[in-house]
Every structure is written in structure tokens, then in C-alpha cells.
N, C-alpha and C positions, 0 to 999 in steps of 0.2 A: 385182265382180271377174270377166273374161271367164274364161276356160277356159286363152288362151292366157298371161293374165298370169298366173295361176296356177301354172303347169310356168316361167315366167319368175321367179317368186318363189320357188320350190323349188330350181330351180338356182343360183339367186341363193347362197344357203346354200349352195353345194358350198365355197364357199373361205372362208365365214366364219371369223373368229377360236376359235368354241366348237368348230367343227370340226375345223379343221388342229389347234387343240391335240388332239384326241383321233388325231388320222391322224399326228401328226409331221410337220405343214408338209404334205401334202401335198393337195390337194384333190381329193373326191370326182369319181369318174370316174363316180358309180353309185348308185342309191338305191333300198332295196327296202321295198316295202308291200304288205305283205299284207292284204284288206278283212277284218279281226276285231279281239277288242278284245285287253286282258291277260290274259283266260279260255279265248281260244279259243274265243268262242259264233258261232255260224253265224250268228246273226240278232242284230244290233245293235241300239244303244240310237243316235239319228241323234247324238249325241255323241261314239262313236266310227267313225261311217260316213265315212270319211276319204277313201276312195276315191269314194264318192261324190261327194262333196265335188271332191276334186280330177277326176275326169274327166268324172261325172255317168252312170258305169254305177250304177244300181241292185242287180244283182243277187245274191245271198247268196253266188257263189263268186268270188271276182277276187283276184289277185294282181300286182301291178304294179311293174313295172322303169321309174325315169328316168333317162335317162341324157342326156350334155352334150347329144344332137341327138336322141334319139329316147325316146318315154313308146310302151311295151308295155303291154297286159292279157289277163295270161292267163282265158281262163276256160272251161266245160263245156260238153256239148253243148246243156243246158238253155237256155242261155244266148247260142246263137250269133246267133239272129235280133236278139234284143234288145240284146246288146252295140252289131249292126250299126249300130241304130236312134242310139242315144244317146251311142256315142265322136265326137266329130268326127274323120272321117277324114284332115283334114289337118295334125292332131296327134297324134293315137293309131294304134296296128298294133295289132289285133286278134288273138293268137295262139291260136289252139284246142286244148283240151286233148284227151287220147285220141284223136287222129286218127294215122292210117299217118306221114304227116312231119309231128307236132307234135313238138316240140323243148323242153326242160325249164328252166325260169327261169336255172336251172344252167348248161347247158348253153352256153345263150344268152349268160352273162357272160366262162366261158371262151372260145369263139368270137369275140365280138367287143371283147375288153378285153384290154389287154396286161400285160403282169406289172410288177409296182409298182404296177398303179392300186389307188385305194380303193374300196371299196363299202361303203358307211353300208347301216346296218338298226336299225330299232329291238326290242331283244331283249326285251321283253315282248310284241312280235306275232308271234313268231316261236316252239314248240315247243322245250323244252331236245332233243330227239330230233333235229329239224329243224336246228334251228341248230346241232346239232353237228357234223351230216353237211353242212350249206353251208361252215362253218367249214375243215373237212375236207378238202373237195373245192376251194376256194376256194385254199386256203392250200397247196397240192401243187402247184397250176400258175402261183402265184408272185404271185397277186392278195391286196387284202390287206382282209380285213371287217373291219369296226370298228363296233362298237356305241355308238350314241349314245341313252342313254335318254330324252334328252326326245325326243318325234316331232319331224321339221322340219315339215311339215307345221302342228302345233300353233302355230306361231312367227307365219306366217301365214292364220289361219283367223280371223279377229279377230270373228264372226261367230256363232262354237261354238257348240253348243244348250245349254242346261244338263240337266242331271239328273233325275230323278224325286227328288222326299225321300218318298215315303210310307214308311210305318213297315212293316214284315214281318206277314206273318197266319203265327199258329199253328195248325198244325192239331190238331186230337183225336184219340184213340185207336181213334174209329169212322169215321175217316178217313186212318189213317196204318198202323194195324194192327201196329206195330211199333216201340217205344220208343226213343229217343237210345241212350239208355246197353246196350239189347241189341243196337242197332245196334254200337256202339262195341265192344263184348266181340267179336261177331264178327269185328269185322274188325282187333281186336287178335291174334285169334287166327291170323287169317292173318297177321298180321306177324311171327308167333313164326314159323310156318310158313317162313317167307322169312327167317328170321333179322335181323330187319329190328327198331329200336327205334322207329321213329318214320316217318311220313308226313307229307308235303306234299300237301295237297289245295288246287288251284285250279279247276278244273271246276267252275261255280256249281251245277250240277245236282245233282253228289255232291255239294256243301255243305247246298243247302235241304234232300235229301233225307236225308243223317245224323241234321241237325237238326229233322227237320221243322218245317221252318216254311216261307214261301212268300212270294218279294219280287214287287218292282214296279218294276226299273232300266230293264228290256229289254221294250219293246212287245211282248206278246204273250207272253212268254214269263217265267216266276212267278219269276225270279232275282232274285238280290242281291247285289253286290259285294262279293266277300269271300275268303278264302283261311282256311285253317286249316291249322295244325302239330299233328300228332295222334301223343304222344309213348304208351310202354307205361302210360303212368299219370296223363300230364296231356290235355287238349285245347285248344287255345289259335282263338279264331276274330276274323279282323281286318276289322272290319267300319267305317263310317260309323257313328258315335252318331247321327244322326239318323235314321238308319232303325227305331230301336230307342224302344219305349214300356215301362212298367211291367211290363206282361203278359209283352211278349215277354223282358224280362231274368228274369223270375220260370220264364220255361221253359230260360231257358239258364243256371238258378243253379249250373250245374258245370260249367262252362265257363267259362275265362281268355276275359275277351273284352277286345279292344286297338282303339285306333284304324286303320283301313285303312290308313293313309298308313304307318304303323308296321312292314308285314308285309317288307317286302327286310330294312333294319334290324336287328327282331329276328331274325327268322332266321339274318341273320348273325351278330348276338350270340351267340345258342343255337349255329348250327355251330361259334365259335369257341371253346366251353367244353364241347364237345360233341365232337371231332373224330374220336373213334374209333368213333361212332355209325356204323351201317348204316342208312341211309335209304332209304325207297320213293320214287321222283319218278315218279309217274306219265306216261304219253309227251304226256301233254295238258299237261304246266305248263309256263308261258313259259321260255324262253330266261334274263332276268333270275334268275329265283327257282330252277329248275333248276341252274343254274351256281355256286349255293354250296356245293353237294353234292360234287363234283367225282367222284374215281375210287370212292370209299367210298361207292356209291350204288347200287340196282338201277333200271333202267326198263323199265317194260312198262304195259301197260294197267291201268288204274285198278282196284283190285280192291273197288269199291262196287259191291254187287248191286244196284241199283235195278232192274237189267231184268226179273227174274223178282220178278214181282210176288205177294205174300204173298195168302194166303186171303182179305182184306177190302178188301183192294187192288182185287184181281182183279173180289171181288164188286159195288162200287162202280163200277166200268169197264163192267158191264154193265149197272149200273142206269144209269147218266150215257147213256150210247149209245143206252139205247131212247129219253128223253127227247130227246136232239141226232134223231135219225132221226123220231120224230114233230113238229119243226121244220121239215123239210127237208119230209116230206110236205104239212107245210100250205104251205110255201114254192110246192112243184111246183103241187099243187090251184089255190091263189089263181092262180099265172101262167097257167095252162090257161084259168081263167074270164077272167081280164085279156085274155090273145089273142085269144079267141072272141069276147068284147065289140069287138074292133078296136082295144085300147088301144095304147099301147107304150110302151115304157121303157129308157132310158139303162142304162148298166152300173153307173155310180155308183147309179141307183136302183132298181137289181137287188139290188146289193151290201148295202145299207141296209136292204133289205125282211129278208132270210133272218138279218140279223145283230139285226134289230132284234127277229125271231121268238126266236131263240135267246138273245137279251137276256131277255126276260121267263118263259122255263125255270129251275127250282126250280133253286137254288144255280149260277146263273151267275154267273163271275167276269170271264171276256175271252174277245175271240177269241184261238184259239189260231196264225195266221195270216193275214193279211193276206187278205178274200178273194178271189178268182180267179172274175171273173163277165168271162166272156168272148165276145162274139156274133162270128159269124160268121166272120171268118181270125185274128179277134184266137185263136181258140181251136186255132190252129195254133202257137201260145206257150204252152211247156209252162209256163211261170213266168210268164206276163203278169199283169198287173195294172191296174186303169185307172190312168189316170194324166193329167191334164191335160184337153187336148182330146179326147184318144181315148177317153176313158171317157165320153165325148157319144155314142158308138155305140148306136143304137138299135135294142132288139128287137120284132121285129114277125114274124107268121106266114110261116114257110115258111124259117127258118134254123137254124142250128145254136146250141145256146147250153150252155156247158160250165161246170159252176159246180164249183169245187174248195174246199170249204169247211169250219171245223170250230171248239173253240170250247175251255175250257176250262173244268172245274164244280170246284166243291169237291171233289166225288168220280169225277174221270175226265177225261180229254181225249179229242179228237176229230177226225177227219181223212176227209171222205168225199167222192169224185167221183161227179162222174154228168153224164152228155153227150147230152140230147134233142136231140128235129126238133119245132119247134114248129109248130101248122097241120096242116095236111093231107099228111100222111106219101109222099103219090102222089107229091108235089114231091120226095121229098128225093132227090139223086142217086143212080146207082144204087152207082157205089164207094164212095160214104159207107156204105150200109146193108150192103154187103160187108165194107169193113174194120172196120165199128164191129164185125162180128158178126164176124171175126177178132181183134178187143181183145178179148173175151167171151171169147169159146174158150180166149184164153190165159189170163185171167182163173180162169175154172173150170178148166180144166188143171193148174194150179198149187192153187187153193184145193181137188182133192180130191185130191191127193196125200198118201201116205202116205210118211214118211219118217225112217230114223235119228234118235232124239236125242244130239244134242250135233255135228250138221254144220254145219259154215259154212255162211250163205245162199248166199253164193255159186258153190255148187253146186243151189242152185235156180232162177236166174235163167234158164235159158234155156229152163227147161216153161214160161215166160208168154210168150217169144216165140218156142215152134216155130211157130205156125199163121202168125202173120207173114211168120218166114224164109223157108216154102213158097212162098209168091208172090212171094220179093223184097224185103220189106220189115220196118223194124223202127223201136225209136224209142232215141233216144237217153239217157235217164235212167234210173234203176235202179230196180226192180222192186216194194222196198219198203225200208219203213227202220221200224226200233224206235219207239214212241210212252210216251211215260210214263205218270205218275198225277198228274195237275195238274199236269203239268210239262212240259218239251220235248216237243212233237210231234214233233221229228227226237229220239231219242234213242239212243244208240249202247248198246255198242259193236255190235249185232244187224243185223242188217239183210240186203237180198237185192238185189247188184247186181254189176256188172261191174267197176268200175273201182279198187276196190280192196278188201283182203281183211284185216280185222281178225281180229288172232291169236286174241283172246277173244271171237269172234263167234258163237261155237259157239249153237245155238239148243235152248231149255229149255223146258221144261211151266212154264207161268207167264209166260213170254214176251208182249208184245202186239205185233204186227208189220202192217203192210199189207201187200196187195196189189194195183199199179196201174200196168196193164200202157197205154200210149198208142200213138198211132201220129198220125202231123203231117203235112198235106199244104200245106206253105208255100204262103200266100195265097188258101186255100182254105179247111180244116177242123182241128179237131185231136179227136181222138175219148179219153178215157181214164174208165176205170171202176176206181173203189178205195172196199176196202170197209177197215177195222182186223178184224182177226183176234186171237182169241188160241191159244195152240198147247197143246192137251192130249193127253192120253197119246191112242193110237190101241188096237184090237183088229186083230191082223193075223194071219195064217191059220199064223206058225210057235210062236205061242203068248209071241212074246217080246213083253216088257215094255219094252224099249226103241224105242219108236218113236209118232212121232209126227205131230196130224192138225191141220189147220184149223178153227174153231172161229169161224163168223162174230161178232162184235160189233158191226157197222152192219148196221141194218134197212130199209133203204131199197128201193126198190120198181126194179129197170131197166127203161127203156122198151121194150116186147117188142114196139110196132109198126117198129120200127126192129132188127129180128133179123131174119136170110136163117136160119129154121129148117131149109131143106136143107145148110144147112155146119154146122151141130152134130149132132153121133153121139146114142145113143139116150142112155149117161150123162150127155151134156152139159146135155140135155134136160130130164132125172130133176133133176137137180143144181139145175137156175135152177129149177125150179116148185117144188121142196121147197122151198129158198130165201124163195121167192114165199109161199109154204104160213107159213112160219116170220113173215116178214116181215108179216102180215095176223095170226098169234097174237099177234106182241109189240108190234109199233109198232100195230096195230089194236086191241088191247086199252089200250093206254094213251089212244087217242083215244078208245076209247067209255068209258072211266072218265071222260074228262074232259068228256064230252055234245059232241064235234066230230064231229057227225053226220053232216053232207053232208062233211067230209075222209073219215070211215071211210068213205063208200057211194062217195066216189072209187078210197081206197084197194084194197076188193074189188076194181075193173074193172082195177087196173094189177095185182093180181098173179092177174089169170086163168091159168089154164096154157093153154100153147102147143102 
């Protein structure tokens, strides 16, 4: 099915029968899709990758408008080269998000649709927060939304992928650090707090993590499709039976558990025998399941602590990381010898080699991202990935090669960059070795900062790109984002960026957060170094106990032939060899425990001081 019969099949369905009966006769002017599933997960299972599908953008952020003559996608600045690459331009407009005249999907429909038209959406991809405020804004200047729960979309895909069935992992006590049920007490207690009787949880992240247990629906990422109603005194969790074996019903024996398909259904049941209930609808649950709640409901951010990670949590995160960072080192070693021999390799068998290292590390489960082995302009793609023909790209001595990689253990996940000059360093340009040693700067800038606990990130984001802004330049994606425990590598609600600002983003001692500060020189280079952090209390010189420091958790070695040491200050300096100094105690210590001899006798020369 071409591209173009596609958006020819979709509008097709503006005036079908299942339609206008929901429009009242009248046919779709407008169709909205959003690229996520009924959870709201950033990164999909390709069963709900619909956007892909229908345009053939890749990317983790897209939202898309069809309309009778024109198919829009919105998406970030991560995203702008590659959209370029993969929309066909004589069907899709490309529209850019956060720029000076980018223009809002909203915006867009008022502007170019007249009052009485329809606009279909599907209200499980859509935010009960969001869709109320489209709703809102929609229906004031005379247009009229109409939710149709089956996707159109679906009608035509005749091709779908199917599902994962693997059954859920439970974790243990020396891996979770923190019980269901005193999980549950607490955050009953904040609902007493909020006056509140019951919560809806759809966030698959706060579900594995309540329960601790750990799926396998979404590549990469340890979910399972599910929703739970979490009343003062019952828990109810609407899961697929086949996801579920012996074991795993034997951990959730106090817990109501229901068939998935079940979860819009009862809930309605419960609202309707329930009606004077105060419910929590968190700002992340769909549209659909949101909307049963109606005015008798509060919304705000989820109030499941997973971000600040408990004492065994924590400790587990730092044992995971030394083992992922002495991966990465044998990964660097081996390619150094690979180059020097004259060899060369493909991105795909770039990609394969550091995944297949970190496959055979104690208690590895998955990658926790897709990974990001990029040579030469490919690594001017903050998001690139191989893909096809281009991951034929081969690295050989004297270019740039940018590997974003990470991985996920029983006991921690993983998220680390690093951007060498392979060869003989004399070759590599000179504004390469300038601006990498500008990514650096901001890097350490930000990672020795001390600073209030309980600030937004996003009052941190611009110490990683002062050194940048000074020349002119900056990069377009945010700074850092939250990382779980076996779980989401993008983990909310935490994080340090620009583009928007979560109300409970407030940043906590027990936090895991990155930092990874890049900079892109389209069809050139792209330079980014990121290490995960975790953020503990600081000692600061007015004797207060409030405030807080960086606290590395990747060991990994930067390449310090590729530093202009005359643009770092003398702290900057102290900062990367301490670093260095640290990075040769833990990830070196674990390779001479394990007899990786010639890796260690590598590792000494890369973290020499400068």
C-alpha cells in the first residue's frame, strides 16, 4: 500500500456510515493522530506505531493532522532532519515544533477549518488534560470534535503487527526495595490527603512499578498493558491473562485482577455506583477513561514516587552502571584495535558488537533503546538510527563516530553517550575539537553545580548551554530527562529542558537524571556527551541542608585527545580528571576483577590527566 493510498484510505472514512453516525451526517473535515498508544508511552510497541505506518516518520515525537487536501506532522527539533528525510514532500508539510512561527495543531484547525466542520480523534491517544482543552478550544470557535474510539486508521492497516504474549517478571525484594502493599499504603495516604477515594492509573510505568513486576509489550521498554482502579481499600488491575503465569498471580494474590478489554466498562460500572466518589485522574490517562470521571474529579501529575529511588534501588543503579560502563570500555578498546588493524565496520555492526557486549553482563534483560551508532554526518542526527541502506555506513580511521547507547539489568538501566575521532586525532577538524570541547564545558558546568532541592530542571538547562550560546550556537533537545529502575529510560515527571515545564518536576536526593548537553553541524558532525547522574544532598558553605549535587553513575572514560584544554578553566580541568581518577577506581576495578587485562592497561592511558 503506497503512502499515497494510504491518506486516500483514511479520507476515504471521512464520510463513512460508522462516522457521520457519530458526527450527525456530517463528514469529517479533519483527523487527529497523535504517534502513542492508550498509555501515553513515548516509545511504542510497532503495533501501535500508526504514524509510522501511515507516513513513514520514525520518530518518538509526531502528531499528525489529515485533512480533505492536506496530511501535517508535527514534531521537535530532535527530529527536524529526519522527518525531512522520510515524509514525502509531495504529500506531507512538515510543521516544526518550538520555533519563533511554529503554529499549534490547534491553532492550525481554527485557522484553516470553518465552523460546523468535524474533526475525529481517537480519545484513548489523546490525554483526559489535552482533550479537554482541544475539546474546549475546538468547540468556542464553532468546530465540532467527535471521538470515534475505534482508530480509522485501524480499519485500514490490514497488515498490523501483533503483540508480544510473554508472561511478566516479578521482581524480589533485593531488587524492588519496597513492597506492593507499602507502596499502596502510601499512596493511599496521599489520597486521603487530596480527599480523593480512588485513583485511576494508566501510566504502564506507575503500574509495573506499584506492582512490581516487569513486562515485555513495548521493545525496550519493561511495560505491560494494563490500567488499574486503586480504590481506599480495594486495587483492581486490567491486564491480558496471558501475560500472567502462576508465580505472577501468586504475587498479585491481593489484587482484583480483570481482563483488559474490561477496563473503560468497569470503570464505568464503578463510576455509576460510585458517583459521589472524588477520583485522582492523573494528567497522563487517556481521553476515553479520563472522561468517566467528569467534574467530581481532580487532575494533576501522577502522584507515584518512582522517581526518587529508595535506598536499594539506588544501590542497585550503581552497581548495574559500573557493569554497563565496563561494556562500553571493552566496546571503545576492541574498536581502537579494529581501526589500527585497517579494519572497518558498518553502523549495523557497530551496533551489534557493544549490544552483544552488554548482552553477556550479569543480569541483563534488553536494550533499553534502540542504539544510536552513528559515523560520520549521520551523527549530526540527534535521534538517528541505522536504518536500511544507511546503516551500510562505514567506519574507518579519521571520522567522527557517536555511539548513544544503554541497556536495561535486573537491577538498573542505562543511558550513556560518547562522541570520538577515530585515527589520528591531527585529522580531525579544528571546529570539531572546539565545539566537542564546548559540549564538555557545558557538560561539567552543569554536572558541578550546586543547587536548591526541590527546583524545577528547567531552571538548570541553560548552565549546559552557556559555553555554546557564547559563540552562537546551541542544540536543539533538552538537557536531561529522569531514568528509572528497570524501567523507562525517559522517565518523567524530572527532568532538565526547555520546552516544557512539569508542575512536579521538582528535583529530589534519590533522583537519577542525565546529563547531555550536544551540538549538530548538519552534514557534517554531531558531537554529544551524557553521562546518568544521581542527585544527592550537597555540603555548601551556608551550612544548609537543602541543596543539592551531581553524583556520577556512568564510568566511562571521554576522549581527552579531542579536548582544546585551553577553553576549560582550572575547575573544569580538576572536574574531568577526578572523573577520570574515579572512572579507572570503578569501571577499572571491575575489569581487573574480571582478568580483562589489556581493556584495563587501555583504560589507564584514556583516563591520563590533562
Amino acid at each position: 500500500m503506497s503512502a499515497a493510498d494510504k491518506l486516500l484510505a483514511l479520507r476515504g472514512l471521512f464520510s463513512s456510515p460508522a462516522v457521520t453516525a457519530l458526527t450527525g451526517g456530517t463528514p469529517l473535515s479533519a483527523y487527529l493522530l497523535p504517534s502513542t498508544d492508550a498509555h501515553q508511552s513515548e516509545y511504542l510497541a510497532d503495533y501501535d506505531f500508526r504514524v509510522k505506518f501511515l507516513s513513514n516518520f520514525s520518530g518518538s515525537n509526531a502528531y499528525v493532522v489529515v485533512t480533505e487536501k492536506n496530511a501535517l506532522l508535527w514534531t521537535d527539533g530532535r527530529y527536524f532532519v529526519q522527518a525531512a528525510k522520510q515524509l514525502d514532500d509531495k504529500l506531507w508539510t512538515l510543521m516544526k515544533q518550538a520555533q519563533p512561527d511554529s503554529i499549534t495543531v490547534e491553532d492550525y484547525l481554527i485557522s484553516n477549518l470553518a465552523a460546523g466542520n468535524a474533526v475525529g480523534f481517537d480519545p484513548f491517544l489523546l490525554t483526559y488534560d489535552a482533550g479537554s482543552k482541544l475539546l474546549k478550544k475546538l468547540n468556542s470557535v464553532g468546530l465540532k470534535p467527535v471521538a470515534i474510539n475505534e482508530n480509522l486508521v485501524d480499519k485500514f492497516w490490514t497488515d498490523r503487527p501483533t503483540l508480544s504474549n510473554k508472561k511478566v517478571d516479578v521482581l524480589n525484594t533485593n531488587e524492588h526495595g519496597q513492597s506492593t502493599c507499602d507502596k499502596l499504603t502510601k499512596l493511599r495516604e496521599k489520597l486521603k490527603k487530596q480527599k480523593c477515594d480512588a485513583i485511576v492509573l494508566g501510566a504502564l510505568d506507575d503500574i509495573v512499578w506499584m506492582l512490581n513486576i516487569r513486562g515485555f509489550d513495548i521493545p525496550y521498554n519493561p511495560l505491560v498493558y494494563s490500567y488499574m482502579l486503586i480504590t481506599l481499600d480495594e486495587a483492581h488491575l486490567f491486564i491480558d491473562d496471558s501475560r500472567l503465569d502462576d508465580a505472577s498471580r501468586a504475587h498479585l494474590s491481593n489484587i482484583h485482577i480483570h481482563n483488559y478489554t474490561d477496563a473503560q466498562p468497569f470503570i464505568s460500572k464503578w463510576r455509576e455506583s460510585n458517583k459521589t466518589a472524588r477520583v485522582f485522574v492523573p494528567t497522563s490517562t487517556n481521553y476515553a477513561i479520563g472522561s468517566i470521571f467528569g467534574e467530581n474529579s481532580i487532575q494533576d501529575d501522577s502522584p507515584v514516587m518512582k522517581a526518587v529511588k529508595n535506598g536499594i534501588e539506588i544501590q542497585n543503579m550503581r552497581t548495574s552502571s559500573i557493569r554497563d560502563s565496563a561494556a562500553l570500555v571493552q566496546f571503545f578498546y576492541w574498536l581502537e584495535q579494529e581501526i589500527k588493524a585497517g579494519k572497518t565496520y558498518n553502523e549495523f555492526e557497530l551496533a551489534d558488537k557493544i549490544d552483544g557486549l552488554r548482552a553477556k553482563m550479569e543480569k541483563f534483560v534488553d536494550l533499553s533503546f534502540t542504539t544510536i551508532s552513528a559515523v560520520g554526518d549521520h551523527s549530526a542526527l540527534p535521534h538517528y538510527h541505522p536504518d536500511g541502506d544507511e546503516g551500510n555506513r562505514t567506519l574507518h580511521a579519521n571520522q567522527v563516530f557517536l555511539l548513544d547507547s544503554g541497556a536495561h539489568y535486573r537491577d538498573g538501566t542505562t543511558d550513556v553517550t560518547r562522541t570520538i575521532w577515530t585515527g589520528d586525532v591531527s585529522t580531525a577538524p579544528a571546529d570539531f575539537i572546539r565545539n566537542n570541547t564546548l559540549v564538555l564545558k557545558g557538560h561539567i558546568h552543569l554536572a558541578q553545580t550546586l543547587f536548591p532541592s526541590g527546583i524545577n530542571g528547567v531552571r538548570l538547562d541553560t548552565l549546559s548551554r552557556h559555553a555554546l550560546w557564547q559563540q552562537g550556537l546551541d542544540f536543539g533537545h533538552g538537557t536531561g530527562h529522569g531514568v528509572g529502575m528497570y524501567l523507562n529510560v525517559h522517565e518523567g515527571p524530572i527532568g532538565i529542558g526547555f520546552r516544557t515545564m512539569s508542575r512536579h518536576g521538582d528535583l529530589k536526593s534519590g533522583n537519577v537524571i542525565t546529563i547531555e548537553p550536544g551540538y549538530y553541524l548538519p552534514q557534517h558532525y554531531g558531537v554529544r556527551i551524557e553521562n546518568c547522574y544521581e542527585l544527592v544532598s550537597a555540603e555548601v558553605n551556608s551550612g544548609s541542608k537543602d541543596f543539592l549535587r551531581f553524583e556520577p553513575l556512568s564510568w566511562v572514560p571521554i576522549q581527552t585527545a579531542i579536548i582544546d584544554k585551553s577553553l576549560l578553566n582550572e575547575d573544569q580541568v580538576k572536574w574531568l580528571n577526578s572523573y577520570h581518577d574515579k572512572v579507572l577506581e570503578l569501571t577499572g576495578g571491575f575489569l581487573k576483577s574480571n582478568g580483562m587485562t589489556t581493556e584495563l592497561e587501555w583504560l589507564q592511558k584514556q583516563c591520563e590527566h590533562i
